[in-house]
C-alpha positions as CSV (number, residue, x, y, z in Angstrom):
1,X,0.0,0.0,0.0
2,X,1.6,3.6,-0.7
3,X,2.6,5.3,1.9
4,X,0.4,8.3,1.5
5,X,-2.4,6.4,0.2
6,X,-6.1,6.2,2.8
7,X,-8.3,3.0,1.7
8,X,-11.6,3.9,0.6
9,X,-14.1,2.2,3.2
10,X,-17.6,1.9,3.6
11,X,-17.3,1.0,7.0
12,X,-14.7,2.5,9.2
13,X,-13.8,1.7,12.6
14,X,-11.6,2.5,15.6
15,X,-8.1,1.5,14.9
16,X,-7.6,-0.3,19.0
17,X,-3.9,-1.4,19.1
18,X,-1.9,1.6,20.2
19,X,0.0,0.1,22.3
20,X,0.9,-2.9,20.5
21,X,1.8,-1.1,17.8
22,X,5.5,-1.1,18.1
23,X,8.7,-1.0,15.7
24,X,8.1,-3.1,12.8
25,X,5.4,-3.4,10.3
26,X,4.1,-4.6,7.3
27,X,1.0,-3.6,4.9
28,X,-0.3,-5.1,1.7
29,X,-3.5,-4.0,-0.5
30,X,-5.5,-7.6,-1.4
31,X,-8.5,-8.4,-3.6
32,X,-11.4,-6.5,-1.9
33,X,-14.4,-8.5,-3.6
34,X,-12.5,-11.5,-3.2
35,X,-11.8,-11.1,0.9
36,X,-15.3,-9.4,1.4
37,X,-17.2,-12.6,-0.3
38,X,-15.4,-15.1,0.9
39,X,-14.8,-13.9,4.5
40,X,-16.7,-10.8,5.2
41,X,-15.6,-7.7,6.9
42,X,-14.3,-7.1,10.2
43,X,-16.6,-8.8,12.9
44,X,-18.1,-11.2,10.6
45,X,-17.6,-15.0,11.1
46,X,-15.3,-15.4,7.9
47,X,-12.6,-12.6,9.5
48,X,-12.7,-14.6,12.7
49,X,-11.6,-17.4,11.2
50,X,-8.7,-15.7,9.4
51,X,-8.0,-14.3,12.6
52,X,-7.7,-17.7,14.3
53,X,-5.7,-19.4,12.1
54,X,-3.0,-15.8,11.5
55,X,-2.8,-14.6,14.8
56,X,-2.4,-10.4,15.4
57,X,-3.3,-8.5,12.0
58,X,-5.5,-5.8,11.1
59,X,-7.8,-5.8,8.0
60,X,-10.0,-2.6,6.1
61,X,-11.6,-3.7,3.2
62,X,-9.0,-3.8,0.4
63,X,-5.8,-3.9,3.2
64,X,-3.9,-6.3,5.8
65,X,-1.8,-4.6,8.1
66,X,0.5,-7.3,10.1
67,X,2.7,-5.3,13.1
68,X,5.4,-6.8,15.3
69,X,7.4,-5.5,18.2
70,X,10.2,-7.5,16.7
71,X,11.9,-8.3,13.8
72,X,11.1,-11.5,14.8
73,X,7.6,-11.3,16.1
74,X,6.8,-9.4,12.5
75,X,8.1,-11.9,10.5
76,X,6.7,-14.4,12.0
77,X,3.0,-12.7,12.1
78,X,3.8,-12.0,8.1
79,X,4.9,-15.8,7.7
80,X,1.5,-16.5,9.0
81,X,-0.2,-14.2,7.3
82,X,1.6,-15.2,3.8
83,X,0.5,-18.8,4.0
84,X,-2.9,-18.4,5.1
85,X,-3.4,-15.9,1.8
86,X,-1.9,-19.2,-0.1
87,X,-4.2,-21.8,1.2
88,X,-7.4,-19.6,0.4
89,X,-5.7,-18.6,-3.0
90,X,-5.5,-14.8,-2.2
91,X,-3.9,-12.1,-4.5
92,X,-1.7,-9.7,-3.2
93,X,-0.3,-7.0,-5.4
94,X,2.9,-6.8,-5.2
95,X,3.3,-3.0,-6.3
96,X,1.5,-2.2,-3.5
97,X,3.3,-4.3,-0.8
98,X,5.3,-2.7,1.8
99,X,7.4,-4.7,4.5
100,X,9.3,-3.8,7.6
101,X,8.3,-0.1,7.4
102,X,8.8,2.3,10.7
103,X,5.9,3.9,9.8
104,X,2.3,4.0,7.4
105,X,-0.4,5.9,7.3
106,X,-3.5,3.6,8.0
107,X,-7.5,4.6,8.2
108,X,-6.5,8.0,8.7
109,X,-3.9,8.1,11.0
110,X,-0.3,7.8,10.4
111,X,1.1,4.5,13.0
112,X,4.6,5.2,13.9
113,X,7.2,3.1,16.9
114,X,6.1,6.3,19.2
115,X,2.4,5.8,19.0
116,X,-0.4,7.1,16.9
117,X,-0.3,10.6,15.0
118,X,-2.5,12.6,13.0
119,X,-2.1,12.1,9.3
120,X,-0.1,15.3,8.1
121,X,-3.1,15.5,5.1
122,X,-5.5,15.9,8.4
123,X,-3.6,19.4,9.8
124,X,-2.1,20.8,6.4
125,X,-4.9,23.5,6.3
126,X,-4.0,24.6,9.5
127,X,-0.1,24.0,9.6
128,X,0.0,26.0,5.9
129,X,-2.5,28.6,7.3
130,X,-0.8,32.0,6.1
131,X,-0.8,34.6,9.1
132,X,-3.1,37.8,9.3
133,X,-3.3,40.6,6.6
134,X,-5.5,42.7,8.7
135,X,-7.3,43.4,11.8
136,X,-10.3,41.6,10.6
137,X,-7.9,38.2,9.8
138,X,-6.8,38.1,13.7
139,X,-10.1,38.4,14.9
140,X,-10.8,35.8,12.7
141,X,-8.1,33.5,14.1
142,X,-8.6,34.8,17.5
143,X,-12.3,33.5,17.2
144,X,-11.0,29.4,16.1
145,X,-8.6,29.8,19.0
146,X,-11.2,30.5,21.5
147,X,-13.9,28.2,19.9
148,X,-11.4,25.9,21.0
149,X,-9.6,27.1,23.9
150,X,-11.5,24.7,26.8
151,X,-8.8,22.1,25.1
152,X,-5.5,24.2,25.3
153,X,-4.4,24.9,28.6
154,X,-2.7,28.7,28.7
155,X,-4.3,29.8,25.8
156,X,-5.0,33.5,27.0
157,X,-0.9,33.4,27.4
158,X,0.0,32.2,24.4
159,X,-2.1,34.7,22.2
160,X,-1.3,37.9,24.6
161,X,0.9,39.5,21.0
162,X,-1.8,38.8,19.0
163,X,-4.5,40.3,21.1
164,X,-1.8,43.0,21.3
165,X,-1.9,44.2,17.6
166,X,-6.2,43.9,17.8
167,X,-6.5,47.2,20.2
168,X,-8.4,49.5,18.7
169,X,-6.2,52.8,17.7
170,X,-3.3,50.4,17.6
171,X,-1.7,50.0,14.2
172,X,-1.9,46.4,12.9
173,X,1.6,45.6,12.3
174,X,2.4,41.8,12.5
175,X,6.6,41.6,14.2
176,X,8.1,38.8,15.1
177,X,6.4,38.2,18.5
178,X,2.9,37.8,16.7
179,X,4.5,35.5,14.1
180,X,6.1,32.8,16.8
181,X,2.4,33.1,18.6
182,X,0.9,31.9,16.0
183,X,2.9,29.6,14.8
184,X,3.0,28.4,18.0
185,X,-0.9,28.5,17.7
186,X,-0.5,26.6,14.8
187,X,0.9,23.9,16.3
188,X,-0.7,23.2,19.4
189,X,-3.8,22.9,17.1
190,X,-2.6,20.1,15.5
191,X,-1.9,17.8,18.3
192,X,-4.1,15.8,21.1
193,X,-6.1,17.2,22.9
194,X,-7.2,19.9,20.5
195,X,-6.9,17.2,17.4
196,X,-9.2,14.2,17.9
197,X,-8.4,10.9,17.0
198,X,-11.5,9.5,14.7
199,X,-14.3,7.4,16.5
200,X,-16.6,5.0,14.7
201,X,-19.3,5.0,17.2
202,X,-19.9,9.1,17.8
203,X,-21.7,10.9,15.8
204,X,-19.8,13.1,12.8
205,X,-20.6,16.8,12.3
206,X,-19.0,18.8,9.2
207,X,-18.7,22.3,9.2
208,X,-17.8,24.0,6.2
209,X,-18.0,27.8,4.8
210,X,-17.2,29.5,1.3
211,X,-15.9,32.7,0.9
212,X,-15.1,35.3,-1.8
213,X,-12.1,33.3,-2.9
214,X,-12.1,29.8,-0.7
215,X,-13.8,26.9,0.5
216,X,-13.2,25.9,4.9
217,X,-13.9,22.9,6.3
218,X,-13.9,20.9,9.4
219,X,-14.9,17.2,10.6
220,X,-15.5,17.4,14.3
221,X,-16.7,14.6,17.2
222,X,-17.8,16.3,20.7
223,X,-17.1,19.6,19.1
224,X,-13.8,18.4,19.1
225,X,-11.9,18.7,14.8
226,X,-11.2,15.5,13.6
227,X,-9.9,17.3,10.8
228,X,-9.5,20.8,8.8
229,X,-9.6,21.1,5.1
230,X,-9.4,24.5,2.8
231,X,-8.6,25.4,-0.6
232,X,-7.9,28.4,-3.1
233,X,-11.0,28.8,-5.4
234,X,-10.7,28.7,-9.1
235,X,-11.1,31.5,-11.4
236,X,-14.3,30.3,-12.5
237,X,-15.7,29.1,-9.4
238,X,-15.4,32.9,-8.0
239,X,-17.7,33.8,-10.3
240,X,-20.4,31.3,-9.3
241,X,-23.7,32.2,-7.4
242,X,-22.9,32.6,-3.6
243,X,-25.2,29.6,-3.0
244,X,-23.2,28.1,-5.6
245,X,-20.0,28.1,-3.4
246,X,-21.9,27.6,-0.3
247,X,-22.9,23.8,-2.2
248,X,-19.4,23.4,-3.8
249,X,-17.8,23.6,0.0
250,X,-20.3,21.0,1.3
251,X,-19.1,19.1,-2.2
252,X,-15.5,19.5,-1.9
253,X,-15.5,18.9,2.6
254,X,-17.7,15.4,1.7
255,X,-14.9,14.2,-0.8
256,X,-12.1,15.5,1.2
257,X,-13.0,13.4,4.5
258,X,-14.9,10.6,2.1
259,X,-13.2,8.1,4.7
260,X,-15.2,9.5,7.7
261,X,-18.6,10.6,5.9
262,X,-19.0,7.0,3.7
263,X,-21.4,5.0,4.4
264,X,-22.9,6.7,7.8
265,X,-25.5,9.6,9.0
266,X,-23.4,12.7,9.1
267,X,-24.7,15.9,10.4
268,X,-23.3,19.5,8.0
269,X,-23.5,22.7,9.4
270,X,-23.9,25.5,6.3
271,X,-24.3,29.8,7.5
272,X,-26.4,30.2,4.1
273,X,-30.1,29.2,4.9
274,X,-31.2,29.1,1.9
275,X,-29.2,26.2,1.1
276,X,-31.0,23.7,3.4
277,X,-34.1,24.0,1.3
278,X,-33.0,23.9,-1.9
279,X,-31.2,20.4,-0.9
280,X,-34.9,19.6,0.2
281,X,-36.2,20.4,-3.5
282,X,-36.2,17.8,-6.3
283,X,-33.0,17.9,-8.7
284,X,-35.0,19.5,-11.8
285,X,-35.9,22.4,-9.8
286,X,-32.0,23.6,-9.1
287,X,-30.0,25.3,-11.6
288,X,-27.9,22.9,-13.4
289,X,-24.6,23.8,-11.8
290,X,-26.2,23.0,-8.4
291,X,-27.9,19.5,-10.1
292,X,-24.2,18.5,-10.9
293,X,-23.0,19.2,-7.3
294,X,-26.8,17.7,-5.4
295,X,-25.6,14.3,-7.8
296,X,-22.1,14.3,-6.2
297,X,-23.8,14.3,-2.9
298,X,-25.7,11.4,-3.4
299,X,-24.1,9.0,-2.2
300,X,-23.8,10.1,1.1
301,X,-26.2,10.4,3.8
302,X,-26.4,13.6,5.5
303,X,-28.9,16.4,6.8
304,X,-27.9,19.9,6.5
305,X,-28.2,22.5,9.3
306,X,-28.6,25.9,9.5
307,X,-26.1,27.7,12.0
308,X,-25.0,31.4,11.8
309,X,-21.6,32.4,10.9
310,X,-20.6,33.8,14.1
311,X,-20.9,30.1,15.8
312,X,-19.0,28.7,12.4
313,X,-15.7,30.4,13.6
314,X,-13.1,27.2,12.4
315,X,-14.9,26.4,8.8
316,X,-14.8,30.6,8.2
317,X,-11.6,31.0,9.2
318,X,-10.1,28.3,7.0
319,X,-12.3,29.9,4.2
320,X,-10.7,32.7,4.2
321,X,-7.0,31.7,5.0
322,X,-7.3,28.7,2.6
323,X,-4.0,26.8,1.3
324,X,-3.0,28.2,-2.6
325,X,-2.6,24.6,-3.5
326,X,-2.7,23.3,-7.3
327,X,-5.5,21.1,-6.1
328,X,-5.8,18.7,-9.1
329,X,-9.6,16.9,-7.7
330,X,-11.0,20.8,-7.5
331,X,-9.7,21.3,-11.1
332,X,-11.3,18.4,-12.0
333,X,-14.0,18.5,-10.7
334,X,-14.6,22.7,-12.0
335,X,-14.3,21.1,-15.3
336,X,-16.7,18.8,-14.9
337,X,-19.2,20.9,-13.3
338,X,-18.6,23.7,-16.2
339,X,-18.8,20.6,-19.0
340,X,-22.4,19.5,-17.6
341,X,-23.6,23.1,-17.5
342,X,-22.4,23.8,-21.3
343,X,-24.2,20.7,-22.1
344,X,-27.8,21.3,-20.7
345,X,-27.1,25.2,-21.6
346,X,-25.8,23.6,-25.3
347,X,-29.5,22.1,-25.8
348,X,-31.7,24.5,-25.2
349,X,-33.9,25.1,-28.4
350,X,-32.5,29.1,-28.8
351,X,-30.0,30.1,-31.9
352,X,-26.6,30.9,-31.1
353,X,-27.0,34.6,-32.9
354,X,-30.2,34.6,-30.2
355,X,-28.3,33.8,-27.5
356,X,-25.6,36.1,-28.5
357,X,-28.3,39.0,-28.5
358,X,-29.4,38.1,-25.2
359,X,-25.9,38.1,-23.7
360,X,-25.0,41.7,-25.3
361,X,-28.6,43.1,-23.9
362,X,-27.9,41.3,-20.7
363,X,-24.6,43.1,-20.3
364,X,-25.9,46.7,-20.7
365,X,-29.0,46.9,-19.0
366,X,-29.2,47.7,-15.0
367,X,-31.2,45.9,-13.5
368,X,-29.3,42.5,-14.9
369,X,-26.4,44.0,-13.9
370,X,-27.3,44.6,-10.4
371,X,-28.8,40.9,-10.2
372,X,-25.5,39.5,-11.4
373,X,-23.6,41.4,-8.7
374,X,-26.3,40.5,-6.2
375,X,-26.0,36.7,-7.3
376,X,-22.1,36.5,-6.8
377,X,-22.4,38.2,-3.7
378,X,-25.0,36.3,-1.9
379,X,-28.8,37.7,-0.8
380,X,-29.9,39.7,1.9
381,X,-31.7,38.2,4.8
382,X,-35.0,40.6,4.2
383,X,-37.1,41.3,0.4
384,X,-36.9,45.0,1.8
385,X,-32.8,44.9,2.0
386,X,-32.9,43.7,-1.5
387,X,-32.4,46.5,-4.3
388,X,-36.0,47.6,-5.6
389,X,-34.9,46.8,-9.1
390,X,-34.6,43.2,-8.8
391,X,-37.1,42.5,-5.5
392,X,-39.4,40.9,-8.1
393,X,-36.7,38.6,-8.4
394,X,-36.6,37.6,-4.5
395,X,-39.0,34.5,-4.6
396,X,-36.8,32.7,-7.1
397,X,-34.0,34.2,-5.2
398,X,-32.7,30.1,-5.0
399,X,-32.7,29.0,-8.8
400,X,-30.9,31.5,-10.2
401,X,-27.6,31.4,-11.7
402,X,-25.0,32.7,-14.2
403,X,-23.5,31.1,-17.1
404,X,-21.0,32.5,-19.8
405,X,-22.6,36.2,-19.3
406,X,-26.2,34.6,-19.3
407,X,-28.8,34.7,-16.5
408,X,-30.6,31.3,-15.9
409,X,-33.9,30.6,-13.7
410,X,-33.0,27.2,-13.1
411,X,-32.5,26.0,-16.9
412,X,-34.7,29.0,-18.5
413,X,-33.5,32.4,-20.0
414,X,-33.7,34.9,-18.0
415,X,-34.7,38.2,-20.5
416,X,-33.4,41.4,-20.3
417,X,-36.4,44.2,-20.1
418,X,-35.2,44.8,-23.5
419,X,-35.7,42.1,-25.2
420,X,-39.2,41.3,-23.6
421,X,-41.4,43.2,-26.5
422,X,-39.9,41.0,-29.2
423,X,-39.9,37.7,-27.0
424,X,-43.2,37.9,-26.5
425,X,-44.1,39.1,-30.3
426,X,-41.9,35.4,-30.8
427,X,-44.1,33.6,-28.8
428,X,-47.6,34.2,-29.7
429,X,-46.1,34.6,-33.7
430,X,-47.9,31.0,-34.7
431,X,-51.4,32.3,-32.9
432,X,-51.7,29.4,-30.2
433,X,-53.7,30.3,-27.5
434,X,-53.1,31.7,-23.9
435,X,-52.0,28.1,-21.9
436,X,-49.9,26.9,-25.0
437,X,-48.4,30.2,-25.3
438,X,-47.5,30.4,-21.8
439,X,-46.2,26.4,-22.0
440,X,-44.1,27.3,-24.8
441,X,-42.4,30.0,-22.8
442,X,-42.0,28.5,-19.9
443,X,-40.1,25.8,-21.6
444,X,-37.4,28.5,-22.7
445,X,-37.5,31.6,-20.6
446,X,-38.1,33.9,-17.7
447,X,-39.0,37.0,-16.3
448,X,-41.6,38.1,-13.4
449,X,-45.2,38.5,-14.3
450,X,-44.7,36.7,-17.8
451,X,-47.7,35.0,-17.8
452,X,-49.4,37.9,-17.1
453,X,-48.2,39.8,-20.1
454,X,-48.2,36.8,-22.2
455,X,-52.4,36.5,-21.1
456,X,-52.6,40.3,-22.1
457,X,-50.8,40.1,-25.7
458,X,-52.8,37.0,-26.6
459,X,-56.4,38.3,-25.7
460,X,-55.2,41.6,-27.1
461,X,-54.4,40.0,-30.7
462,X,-56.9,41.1,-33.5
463,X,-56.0,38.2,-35.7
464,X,-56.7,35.6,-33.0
465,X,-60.0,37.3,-31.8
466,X,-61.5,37.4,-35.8
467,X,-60.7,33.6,-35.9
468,X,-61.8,32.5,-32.4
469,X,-63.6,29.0,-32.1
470,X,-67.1,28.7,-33.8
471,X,-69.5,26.1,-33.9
472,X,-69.6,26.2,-38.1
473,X,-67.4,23.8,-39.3
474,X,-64.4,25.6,-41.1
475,X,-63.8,25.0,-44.7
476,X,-60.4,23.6,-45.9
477,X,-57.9,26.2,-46.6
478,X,-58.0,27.4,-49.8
479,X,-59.0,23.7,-50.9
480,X,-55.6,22.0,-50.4
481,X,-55.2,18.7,-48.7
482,X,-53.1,17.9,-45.4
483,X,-52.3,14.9,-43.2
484,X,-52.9,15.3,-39.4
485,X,-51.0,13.2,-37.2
486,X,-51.1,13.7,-33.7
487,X,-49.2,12.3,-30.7
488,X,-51.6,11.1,-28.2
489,X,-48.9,11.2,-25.2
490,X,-47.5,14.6,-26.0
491,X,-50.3,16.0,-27.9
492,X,-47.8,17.0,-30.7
493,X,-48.6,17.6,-34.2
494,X,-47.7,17.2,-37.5
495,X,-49.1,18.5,-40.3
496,X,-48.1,18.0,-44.1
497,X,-49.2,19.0,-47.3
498,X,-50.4,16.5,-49.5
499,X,-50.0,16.9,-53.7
500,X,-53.1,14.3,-54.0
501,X,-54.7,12.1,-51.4
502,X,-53.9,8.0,-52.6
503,X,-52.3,5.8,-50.2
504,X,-48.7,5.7,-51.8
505,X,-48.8,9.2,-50.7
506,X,-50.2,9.1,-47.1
507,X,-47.7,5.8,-46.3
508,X,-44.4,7.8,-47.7
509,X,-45.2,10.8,-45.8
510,X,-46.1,8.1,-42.4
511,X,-42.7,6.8,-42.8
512,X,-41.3,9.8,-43.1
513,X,-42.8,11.1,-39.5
514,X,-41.8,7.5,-38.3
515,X,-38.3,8.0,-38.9
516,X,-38.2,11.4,-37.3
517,X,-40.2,10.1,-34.3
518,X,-40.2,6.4,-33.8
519,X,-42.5,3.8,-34.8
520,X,-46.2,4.2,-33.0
521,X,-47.5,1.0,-31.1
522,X,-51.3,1.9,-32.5
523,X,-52.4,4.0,-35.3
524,X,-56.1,5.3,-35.4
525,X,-57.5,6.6,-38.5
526,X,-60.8,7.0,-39.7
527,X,-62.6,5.5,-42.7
528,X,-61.4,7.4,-45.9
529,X,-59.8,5.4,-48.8
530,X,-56.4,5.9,-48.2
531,X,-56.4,4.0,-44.9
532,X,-58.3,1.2,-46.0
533,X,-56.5,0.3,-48.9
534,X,-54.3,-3.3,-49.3
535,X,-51.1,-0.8,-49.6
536,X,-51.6,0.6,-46.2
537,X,-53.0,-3.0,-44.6
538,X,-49.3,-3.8,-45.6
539,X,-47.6,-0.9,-44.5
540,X,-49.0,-1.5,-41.0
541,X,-47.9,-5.0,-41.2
542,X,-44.6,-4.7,-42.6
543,X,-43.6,-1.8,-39.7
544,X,-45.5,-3.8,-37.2
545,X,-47.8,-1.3,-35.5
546,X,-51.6,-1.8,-35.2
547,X,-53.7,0.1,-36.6
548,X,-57.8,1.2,-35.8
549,X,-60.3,2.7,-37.5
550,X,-62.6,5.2,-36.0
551,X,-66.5,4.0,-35.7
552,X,-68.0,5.5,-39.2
553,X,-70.4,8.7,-39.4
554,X,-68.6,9.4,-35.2
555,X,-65.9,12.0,-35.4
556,X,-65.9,11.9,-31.5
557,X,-64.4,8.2,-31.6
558,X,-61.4,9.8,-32.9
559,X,-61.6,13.1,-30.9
560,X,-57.8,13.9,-30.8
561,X,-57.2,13.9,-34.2
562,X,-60.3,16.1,-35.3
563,X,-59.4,18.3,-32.8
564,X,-56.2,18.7,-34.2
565,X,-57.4,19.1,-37.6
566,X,-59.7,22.5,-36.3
567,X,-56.1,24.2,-34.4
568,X,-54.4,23.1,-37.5
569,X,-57.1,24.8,-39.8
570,X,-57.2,28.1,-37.3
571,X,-53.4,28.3,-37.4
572,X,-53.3,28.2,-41.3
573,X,-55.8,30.9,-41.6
574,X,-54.5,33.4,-39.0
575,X,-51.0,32.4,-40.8
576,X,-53.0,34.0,-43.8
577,X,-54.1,36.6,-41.8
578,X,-50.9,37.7,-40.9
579,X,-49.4,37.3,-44.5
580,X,-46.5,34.8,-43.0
581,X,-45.6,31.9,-43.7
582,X,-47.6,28.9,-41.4
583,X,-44.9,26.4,-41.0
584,X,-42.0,29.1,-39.0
């Protein structure tokens, strides 16, 4: 097993032989599907019988540690070990083999011939912590240290230059008194009491904050830290939605302690309250940036908390004095997160020269710019402290986010003001009515009170008022002949114009809407010629769908379809109407 590597487990538990734990010691990584189904995990009967037969090893899923006080006594314990792995045929890899080490990192914590440490990946965020810039910054640090002061004896002592430089009318000016408190700070946090060693059977809480510029996290038992975690944001990510990075530092603290939060009930604490809900809220209801992140998190089972900041002093501090790391997983994962935004973005059904448009009128008008700002900054707490240009936007407050210079209401267009005259001269252009004109923009686009000005356009609309629905039936337009196929799932339609009316022309133009849509399981026609001709019996038997025929002299039996052929025969005349052409 590397050195630096932690196994992945499902079930971690309290590593118990501290003491025995002496000079020698020897690790290899094994099988894991082989061991766990033929003899089970630790504590079930298959391990015990390993255990019989080897004598004093440790096991975690995919790895066999084997320790000895001796050279001797670990030899021996290996010889054991060895052979038993021979008789039950299993693999070791020999890549990942280590023998007669001093030292290993194992389940978190790094074994050594003076006892048990905490493993260096555990403290880094705190050991690399860069000192104070500012007032602010010691205050900051001043508040962890106190948060965890009831486990450092002499605390008040040890801080005294630091507290020093924080009186008001004092000039901040960080010497070399404040520098050896601190690091001095630095490393008492690191160590027992302060740093906890992991236990299986407490209950874990994370904590974790996001900041302008970088994510904090802690995993803590008996608000005691397990563990501390920070990192630098990207240049993309500090451009997300503050509820964006409030998610992506829940993401990235999940990952980082994956070996504690696996495969158990773990309690997260989040400042940003609007966060808990929208974790609550089904996945098609989040933008898609936060979809991508809500995925990540599925695997693991946690309830998220609200706390205020002021109680989150560790996961705020680390936020804000995070490590400048090349984190390669963060990279990763931005890219990721950017590539499955691009690609729901990529499909919706807008033109690139229209979403061009929208991203210039986006950029210059005011209001959009203030909600930008407002989004990357975070929300007030009140509707009233929100700017009065955007409070219409405060009830979607959650769903919104930015993507390459465009506003999104979960995956819809958010228009600028505008653009709104011409967007809604776009969506009533084919003369449907008010609900399918309202559907169709609710499928692309946003803005408050469109529904309302959508109802007003359409029963405003002089075209659509002269050819509202009459009892007399309406004549064929201008005598030409179409086919009417409807969808009965989706209620979609497709119309085509027909250069006579035989059945070689119906089929053609049926296989034609086949291909584009998939064969149907039953077609219902009614009675006319085309349909009950040999060449159509054997269309319908060669593509293998049924097909029915309505009851003859009853247009009701086949009720979709006529109704489809009186919106077809209203949209072609207000097409008319309008001098355009009916199939844009």
């Amino acid at each position: 097993m590397p050195k630096e590597s932690i196994p992945h487990r499902s079930r971690p538990y309290d590593y118990t032989c501290r003491q025995s734990f002496k000079k020698y010691t020897s690790c290899a990584q094994r099988e894991a599907e082989v061991f766990a189904r033929r003899y089970g995990r630790k504590g079930s009967r298959g391990e015990s019988r390993w255990s019989n037969r080897v004598g004093e090893f440790d096991s975690d899923v995919d790895d066999i540690l084997v320790w000895g006080a001796t050279v001797e006594e670990h030899d021996e314990r290996l010889m054991n070990t060895l052979q038993r792995g021979e008789e039950i045929n299993l693999t070791l890899n020999k890549e990942k083999c280590e023998f007669r080490v001093k030292e290993v990192t194992y389940i978190g914590h790094k074994l050594t011939r003076e006892g048990v440490k905490p493993d260096e990946q555990k403290v880094k965020a705190i050991k690399q912590m860069p000192p104070p810039e500012d007032k602010k910054g010691a205050e900051r640090l001043l508040g962890t240290v106190n948060y965890l002061a009831k486990f450092i004896p002499n605390m008040s002592t040890i801080m005294q230059p630091i507290r020093e430089v924080m009186k008001s009318g004092v000039e901040f000016q960080w010497g070399a008194a404040q520098e050896k408190a601190f690091q001095e700070v630095k490393e008492i946090l690191t160590k027992a009491p302060v740093l906890a060693y992991y236990d299986v059977k407490k209950p874990v809480t994370v904590t974790c904050d996001a900041s302008k510029s970088g994510l904090g996290a802690a995993l803590l038992q008996d608000d005691k830290p397990v563990a501390f975690a920070s990192r630098a944001l990207t240049d993309a990510e500090t451009r997300y939605a503050q509820i964006e990075k409030e998610l992506l530092a829940v993401v990235f603290a999940f990952e980082k302690f994956n070996q504690y939060t696996y495969a158990r009930a773990v309690e997260v604490e989040t400042d940003h309250k609007p966060l808990v809900s929208i974790v609550k809220k089904s996945l098609t209801s989040a933008p898609p940036r936060l979809q991508r992140m809500l995925l990540r998190l599925q695997r693991y089972d946690f309830t998220l908390k609200y706390r205020p900041g002021k109680e989150m002093i560790i996961a705020d501090t680390l936020s804000r004095a995070y490590l400048n790391d090349d984190d390669v997983d963060s990279s990763k994962m931005n890219e990721e997160l950017e590539c499955y935004v691009h690609t729901v973005t990529s499909r919706m059904p807008v033109s690139e020269e229209r979403l061009e448009q929208i991203k210039k009128e986006t950029a210059i008008d005011q209001t959009m710019k203030t909600l930008f700002s407002t989004i990357r900054r975070g929300w007030p707490e009140t509707r009233k402290q929100t700017p009065c240009e955007i409070q219409d936007y405060w009830n979607y407050r959650d769903e919104l986010s930015e993507v390459d210079g465009i506003l999104l209401k979960q995956d819809k267009i958010i228009i600028p003001l505008s653009m709104k005259g011409k967007m809604l001269e776009r969506i009533h252009e084919s003369h449907m009515g008010i609900e399918k004109s309202k559907r169709r923009a609710r499928d692309i686009m946003f803005w408050p009170r469109m529904n309302e000005q959508i109802e007003a356009v359409v029963s405003k609309c002089q075209t659509c008022q002269e050819y509202q629905m009459s009892n007399p039936k309406e004549p064929m337009w201008e005598q030409n002949n179409y086919l009417v196929v409807a969808d009965y799932y989706s209620r979609y339609i497709e119309v085509v114009k027909l250069e006579n009316t035989t059945s070689r022309t119906v089929v053609n133009h049926m296989k034609s809407i086949f291909a584009r849509h998939g064969i149907p399981s039953v077609v219902r026609s009614d009675n006319g010629p085309q349909y009950t001709a040999t060449e159509y019996k054997q269309f319908a038997q060669k593509w293998n769908f049924e097909h029915q025929t309505s009851s003859p002299y009853y247009p009701k039996s086949n009720g979709l379809a006529e109704k489809a052929v009186q919106i077809v025969k209203r949209l072609l005349s207000k097409a008319k109407q309008d001098g355009k052409d009916p199939y844009t």
